[in-house]
N, C-alpha and C positions, 0 to 999 in steps of 0.2 A: 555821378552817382556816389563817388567815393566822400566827395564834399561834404555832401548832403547827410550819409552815414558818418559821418565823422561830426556834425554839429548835432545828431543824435545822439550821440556819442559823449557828449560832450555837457548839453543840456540833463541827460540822463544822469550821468555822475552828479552833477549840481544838484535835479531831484534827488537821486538816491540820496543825498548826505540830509536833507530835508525831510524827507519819509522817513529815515535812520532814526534824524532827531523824534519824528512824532511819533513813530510808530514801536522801537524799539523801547520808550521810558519802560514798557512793562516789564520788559528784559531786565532792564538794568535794576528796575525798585524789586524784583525777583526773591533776591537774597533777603530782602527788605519782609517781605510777603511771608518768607516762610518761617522768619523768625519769630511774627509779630502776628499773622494771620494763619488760622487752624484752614485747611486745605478745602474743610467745607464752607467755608467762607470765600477762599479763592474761588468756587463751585459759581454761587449767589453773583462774584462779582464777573463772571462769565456770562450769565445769565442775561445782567443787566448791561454789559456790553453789546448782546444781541438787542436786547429790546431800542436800544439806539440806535441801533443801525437800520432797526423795523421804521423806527420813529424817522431817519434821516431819507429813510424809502417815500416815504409818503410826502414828506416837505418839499413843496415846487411844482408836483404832479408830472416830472419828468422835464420840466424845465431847464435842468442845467443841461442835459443831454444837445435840447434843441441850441442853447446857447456856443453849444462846442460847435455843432452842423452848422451853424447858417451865421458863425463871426464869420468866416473867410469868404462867404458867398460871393460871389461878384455881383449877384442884383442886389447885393443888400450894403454897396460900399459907400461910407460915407453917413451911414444908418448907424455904426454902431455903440454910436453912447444911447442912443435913442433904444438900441435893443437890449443893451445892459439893465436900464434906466428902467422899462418893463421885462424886463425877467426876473432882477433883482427886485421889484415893489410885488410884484404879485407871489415870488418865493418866501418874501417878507410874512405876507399876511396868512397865507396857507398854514409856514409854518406855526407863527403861533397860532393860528386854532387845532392844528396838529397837538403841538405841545398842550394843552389845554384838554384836548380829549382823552391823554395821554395820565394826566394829571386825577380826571375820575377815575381812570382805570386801572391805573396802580393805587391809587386810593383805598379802593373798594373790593380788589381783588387779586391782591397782593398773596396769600395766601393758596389761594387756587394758582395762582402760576410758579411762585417758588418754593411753593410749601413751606414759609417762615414769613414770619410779618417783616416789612420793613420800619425801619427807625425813623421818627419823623426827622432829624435832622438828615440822615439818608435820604427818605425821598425828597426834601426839597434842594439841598445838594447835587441831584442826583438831575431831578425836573433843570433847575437854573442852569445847570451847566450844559445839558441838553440843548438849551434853545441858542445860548452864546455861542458853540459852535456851530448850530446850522447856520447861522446869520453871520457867521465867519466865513462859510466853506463856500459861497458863491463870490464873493471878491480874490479870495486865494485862489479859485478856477479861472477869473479872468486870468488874472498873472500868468499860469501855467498855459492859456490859449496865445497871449501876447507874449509869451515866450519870455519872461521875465523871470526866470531862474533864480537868480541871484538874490534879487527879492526877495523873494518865495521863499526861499530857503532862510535868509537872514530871519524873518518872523518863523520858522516853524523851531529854530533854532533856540529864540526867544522864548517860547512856547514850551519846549524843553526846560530847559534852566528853571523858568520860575516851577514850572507843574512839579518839576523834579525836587526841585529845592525844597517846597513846601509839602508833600508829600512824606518827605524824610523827616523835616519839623513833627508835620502833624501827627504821623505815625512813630517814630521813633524817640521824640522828644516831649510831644503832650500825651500819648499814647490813646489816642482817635484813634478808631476803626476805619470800616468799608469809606464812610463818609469824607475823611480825609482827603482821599483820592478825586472824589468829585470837586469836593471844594477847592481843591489847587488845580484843577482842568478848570474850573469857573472864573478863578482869579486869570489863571494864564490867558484862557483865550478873551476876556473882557479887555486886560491892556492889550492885545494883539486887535480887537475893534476899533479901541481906540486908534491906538498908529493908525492902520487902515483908513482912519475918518477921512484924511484929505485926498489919497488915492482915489479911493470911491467918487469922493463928488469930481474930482479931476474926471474921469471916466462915463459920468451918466449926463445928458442931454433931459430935464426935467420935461420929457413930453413921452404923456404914456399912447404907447400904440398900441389899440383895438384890434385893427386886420392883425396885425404882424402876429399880435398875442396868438389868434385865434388860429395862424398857421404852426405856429412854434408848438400850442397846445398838440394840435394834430399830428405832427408830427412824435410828439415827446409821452405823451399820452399812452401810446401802446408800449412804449420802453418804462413809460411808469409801471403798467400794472404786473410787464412783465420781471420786472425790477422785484415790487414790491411781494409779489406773489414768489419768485426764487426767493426774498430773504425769508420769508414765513416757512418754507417746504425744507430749502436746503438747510438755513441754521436751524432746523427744529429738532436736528439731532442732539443740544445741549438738552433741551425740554424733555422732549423722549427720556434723553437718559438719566435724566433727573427721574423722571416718573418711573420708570421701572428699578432705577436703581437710588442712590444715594448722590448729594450736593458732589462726594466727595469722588467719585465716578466721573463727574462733571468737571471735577476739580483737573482731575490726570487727564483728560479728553483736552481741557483747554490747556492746560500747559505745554503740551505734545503738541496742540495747533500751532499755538501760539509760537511757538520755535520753527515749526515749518513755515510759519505763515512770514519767516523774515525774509525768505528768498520772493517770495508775493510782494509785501513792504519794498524792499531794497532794490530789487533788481526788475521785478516783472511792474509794478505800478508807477516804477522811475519811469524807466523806459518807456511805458506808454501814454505818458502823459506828456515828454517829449516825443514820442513816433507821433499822436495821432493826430496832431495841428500839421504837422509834416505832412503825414499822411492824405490831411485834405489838402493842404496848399500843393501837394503834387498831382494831385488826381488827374487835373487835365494835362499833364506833360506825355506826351510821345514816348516815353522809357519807364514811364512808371511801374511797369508790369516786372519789368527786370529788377528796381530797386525794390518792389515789395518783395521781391519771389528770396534775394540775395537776404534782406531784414528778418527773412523768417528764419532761415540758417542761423543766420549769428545769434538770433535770439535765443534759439534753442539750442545753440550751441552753450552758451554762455549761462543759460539758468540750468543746462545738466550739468553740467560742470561744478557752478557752485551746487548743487544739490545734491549731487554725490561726497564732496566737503562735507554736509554737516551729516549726512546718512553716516558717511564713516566714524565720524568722533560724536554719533548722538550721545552714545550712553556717557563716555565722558563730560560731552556739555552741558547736560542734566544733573549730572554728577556736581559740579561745580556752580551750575547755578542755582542750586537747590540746597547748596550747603553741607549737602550728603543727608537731606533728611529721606529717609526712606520711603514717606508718606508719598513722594511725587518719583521715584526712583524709575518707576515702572514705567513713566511716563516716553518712554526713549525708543519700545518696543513699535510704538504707533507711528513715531516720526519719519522711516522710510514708506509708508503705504500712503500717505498724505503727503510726503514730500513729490512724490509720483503723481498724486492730485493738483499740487499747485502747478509741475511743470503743465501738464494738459489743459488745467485753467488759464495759465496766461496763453497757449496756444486758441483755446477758445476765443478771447478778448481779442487775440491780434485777426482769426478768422471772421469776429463779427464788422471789424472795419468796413470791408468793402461790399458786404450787403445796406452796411449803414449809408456810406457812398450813396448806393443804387436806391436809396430809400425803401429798403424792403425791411421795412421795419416790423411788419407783421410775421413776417418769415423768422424775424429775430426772436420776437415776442413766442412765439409760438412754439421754437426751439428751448428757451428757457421755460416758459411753462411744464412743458412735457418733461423737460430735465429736473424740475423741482420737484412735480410729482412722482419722477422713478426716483428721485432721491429720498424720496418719504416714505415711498410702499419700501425701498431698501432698510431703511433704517427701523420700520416696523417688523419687518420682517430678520434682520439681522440682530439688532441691537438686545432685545429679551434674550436670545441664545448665546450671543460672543459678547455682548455689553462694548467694551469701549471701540475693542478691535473690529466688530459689527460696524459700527459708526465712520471709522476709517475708512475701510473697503465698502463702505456705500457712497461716502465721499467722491472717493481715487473713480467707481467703475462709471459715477454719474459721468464726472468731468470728463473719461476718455469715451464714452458714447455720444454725448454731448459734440465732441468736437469734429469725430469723427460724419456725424449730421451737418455740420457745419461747414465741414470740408466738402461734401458731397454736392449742396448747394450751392459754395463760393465757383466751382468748376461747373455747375450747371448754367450760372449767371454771369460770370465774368472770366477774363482770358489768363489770370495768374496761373502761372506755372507754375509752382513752389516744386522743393528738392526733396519731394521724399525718400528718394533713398539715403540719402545724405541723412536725413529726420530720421528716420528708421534706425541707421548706424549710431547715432548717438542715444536715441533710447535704447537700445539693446545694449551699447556699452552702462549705461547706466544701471542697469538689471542685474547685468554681471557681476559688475562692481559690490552694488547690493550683495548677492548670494557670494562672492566669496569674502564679506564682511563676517557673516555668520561660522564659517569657518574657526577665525581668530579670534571672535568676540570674549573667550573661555582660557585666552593668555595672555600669563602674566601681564602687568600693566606696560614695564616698558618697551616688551617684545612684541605686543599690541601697537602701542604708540608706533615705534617703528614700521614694522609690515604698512601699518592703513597709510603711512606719508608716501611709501615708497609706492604703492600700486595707484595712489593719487597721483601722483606725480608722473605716473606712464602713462596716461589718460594721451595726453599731447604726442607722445611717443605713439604707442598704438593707432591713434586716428593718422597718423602719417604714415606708419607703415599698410593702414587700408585704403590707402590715397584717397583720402578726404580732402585734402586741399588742394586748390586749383594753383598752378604754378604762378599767377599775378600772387596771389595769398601769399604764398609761401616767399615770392621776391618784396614784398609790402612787410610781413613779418621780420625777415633779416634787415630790411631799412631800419623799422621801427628798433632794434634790437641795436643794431650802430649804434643808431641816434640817440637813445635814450640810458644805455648801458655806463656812458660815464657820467659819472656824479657831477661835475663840471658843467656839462652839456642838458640834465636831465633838471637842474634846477635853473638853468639859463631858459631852458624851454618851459618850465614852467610859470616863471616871470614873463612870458614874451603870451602868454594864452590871454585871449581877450574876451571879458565877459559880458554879457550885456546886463545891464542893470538900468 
């Protein structure tokens, strides 16, 4: 079991540095944004962040789902270029008539959704770049199913650099606007198709399958609309807030996500895209119930931990990355009630695994439904009265109902044990954490700095003196701690790690 978490472990780092690269650019072009972009601008390009992710919902019709469930099948070995080969031509052609409807409807009614016309160099910047990545984002999935890490990561890397590069050009040196932005996500991910060309046909068996489609649909189908139907309910809080309030409302809601959403990026979408190939290729092993129950501790070990890090230095990290304009200052206020949200969200994601296993996919479907629409009567109901902080706390109370549904059902249907009291002791030490933040937040800067390192840092302390760890843990931590402690030793072992590629 310890193998097996340790090549999660391992594969995970390699995502995370790959997520990092694509997910964090908005981070880093940040200072960029606030120099050069008015904050209701940043607002617009929140906006049209979601309408991508509406548009990446619909493309496939739940296809890549079934693609992840049935590469490792055992009936289906020896099938899988054949199944690539149809998922990927029929994600093909969806998408562009996806993108296409997408095309009259910001067209026409552009106005109605963001309250300001778009530019026609924006929208078709906006459209092109749109489709280049969806017809990117099914070969980068194979890789992440075949465990090909390193890969994966080398193009998302690529992907970085140039988006990044030109962004800075076209914003800081021609002085482009929103469009900018699109247009070096267009260029980046077109040469990342490119590369890609010869992998893909390496990969696909030029023989489309009928039956196979028509089970994959069936399968993927109810994860589509329950997919697409959460991205409409839950991100409708930018819409909302735009409608009752100002772009610029919109503006401070997303930058506040967007900061939280690095522990999601880094740590919780790494990991699970290393865990859940794992995850099926253990299913039928005799012990797997132990290594899930153990994967859910350390997960959640692992993402309070970083998340109580950035709860404590929010308002400094805002601070700095925002250049100290004060337009986005506020933005720091939101980041512990949503940081609370991402941990419960990736707790969700790792409980809908083993319904997915059991093919209870309507059960899943069903669960996210219902969570989108209490996520929308919330934000109806919250967002006119508390505005942004509304938004938040409808976010954070979906995800912890949500999961808590999800738990209910994974012990009704399958034998996993997980460690809740162990779960329990880490979210409450989180909470704590949190409320004696508030405390100090009001001195001086480096009396501040101080305190928040040091009660960080007893994190590991405290959970040991509530005997959280099991004495193998605790004898596996002091090896690790030998072994890696001298500089000598810690870059011998790092030359000696072997990657797949």
């Amino acid at each position: 079991m310890l193998d097996q978490l340790r090549n999660t472990v391992k594969n995970s780092f390699l995502y995370s540095i790959g997520n990092m690269a694509g997910k964090l650019s908005g981070i880093i072009l940040l200072p960029l944004y606030t120099k050069f972009l008015p904050i209701e601008e940043f607002g617009l390009l929140a906006l049209l962040e979601i309408t991508y992710l509406l548009i990446l919902s619909i493309s496939g019709f739940g296809i890549k789902s079934s693609l992840m469930r049935f590469y490792w099948d055992k009936d289906l070995k020896g099938r899988e270029k054949s199944l690539f080969y149809t998922s990927y031509l029929f994600n093909v052609v969806i998408s562009i008539l996806t993108i296409l409807v997408a095309f009259l409807v910001l067209k026409n009614f552009s106005i109605q959704l963001f309250n300001t016309t778009l530019s026609r160099n924006l929208f078709l910047a906006f459209i092109s770049s749109s489709l280049i990545r969806i017809l990117v984002d099914t070969p980068m999935l194979l890789m992440r199913i075949q465990q090909k890490a390193f890969r994966q990561t080398s193009l998302q890397i690529m992907i970085l650099v140039v988006s990044l590069g030109l962004t800075v050009y076209l914003i800081g040196v021609r002085g482009m606007g929103l469009e900018a932005i699109f247009l070096a996500q267009l260029i980046a991910y077109l040469l990342a198709l490119i590369a890609l060309g010869k992998y893909i046909f390496k990969s696909i068996n030029f023989k489309f399958d009928g039956p196979l489609l028509r089970e994959l649909l069936q399968f993927g189908i109810p994860l589509f609309l329950s997919n697409l139907l959460s991205v409409v309910l839950v991100l409708s809080d930018r819409f909302i807030l735009n409608y009752f309030g100002t772009l610029e409302n919109v503006g401070n809601f997303s930058l506040a996500f967007k900061i939280s959403n690095i522990i999601q990026v880094v740590f919780v979408a790494s990991f699970l895209n290393a865990y859940t190939h794992i995850f099926y290729k253990q299913m039928s092993e005799s012990n797997a119930g132990r290594f899930y129950s153990k994967t859910m501790t350390y997960f959640v070990f692992v993402i309070v931990f970083v998340s109580i890090g950035l709860i404590l230095f929010a308002k400094e990290t805002i601070n700095v990355l925002s250049m100290g304009n004060q337009d986005y200052l506020n933005s720091y206020t939101l980041i512990p009630v949503l940081a609370l949200g991402v941990i419960f969200g990736g707790i969700r994601q790792i409980l809908i695994l083993p319904l997915s296993r059991l093919k209870k996919t309507r059960i899943i479907s069903t669960i996210a439904v219902s969570a989108g629409f209490l996520n929308l009567g919330l934000n109806l109901l919250l967002i006119p009265r508390f505005s942004s902080i509304g938004a938040a706390i409808s976010t954070t109370l979906t995800q912890i109902l949500a999961s808590a549904w999800l738990y209910v059902l994974v012990k009704k249907h399958d034998t996993i044990n997980y460690e809740l009291p162990k779960i329990f002791k880490l979210l409450f030490l989180g909470v704590a954490f949190y409320l004696l933040t508030l405390v100090v937040e009001d001195f001086a800067l480096l009396w501040r700095m101080v305190l928040k390192s040091i009660l960080y840092i007893s994190f590991f302390f405290i959970l040991y003196l509530w005997k959280f760890y099991e004495d193998i843990e605790l004898e596996r931590m002091k090896g690790a701690w030998k072994k890696w402690i001298n500089p000598k030793k810690f870059w011998q072992n790092i030359s000696e790690i072997k990657i797949e590629k």
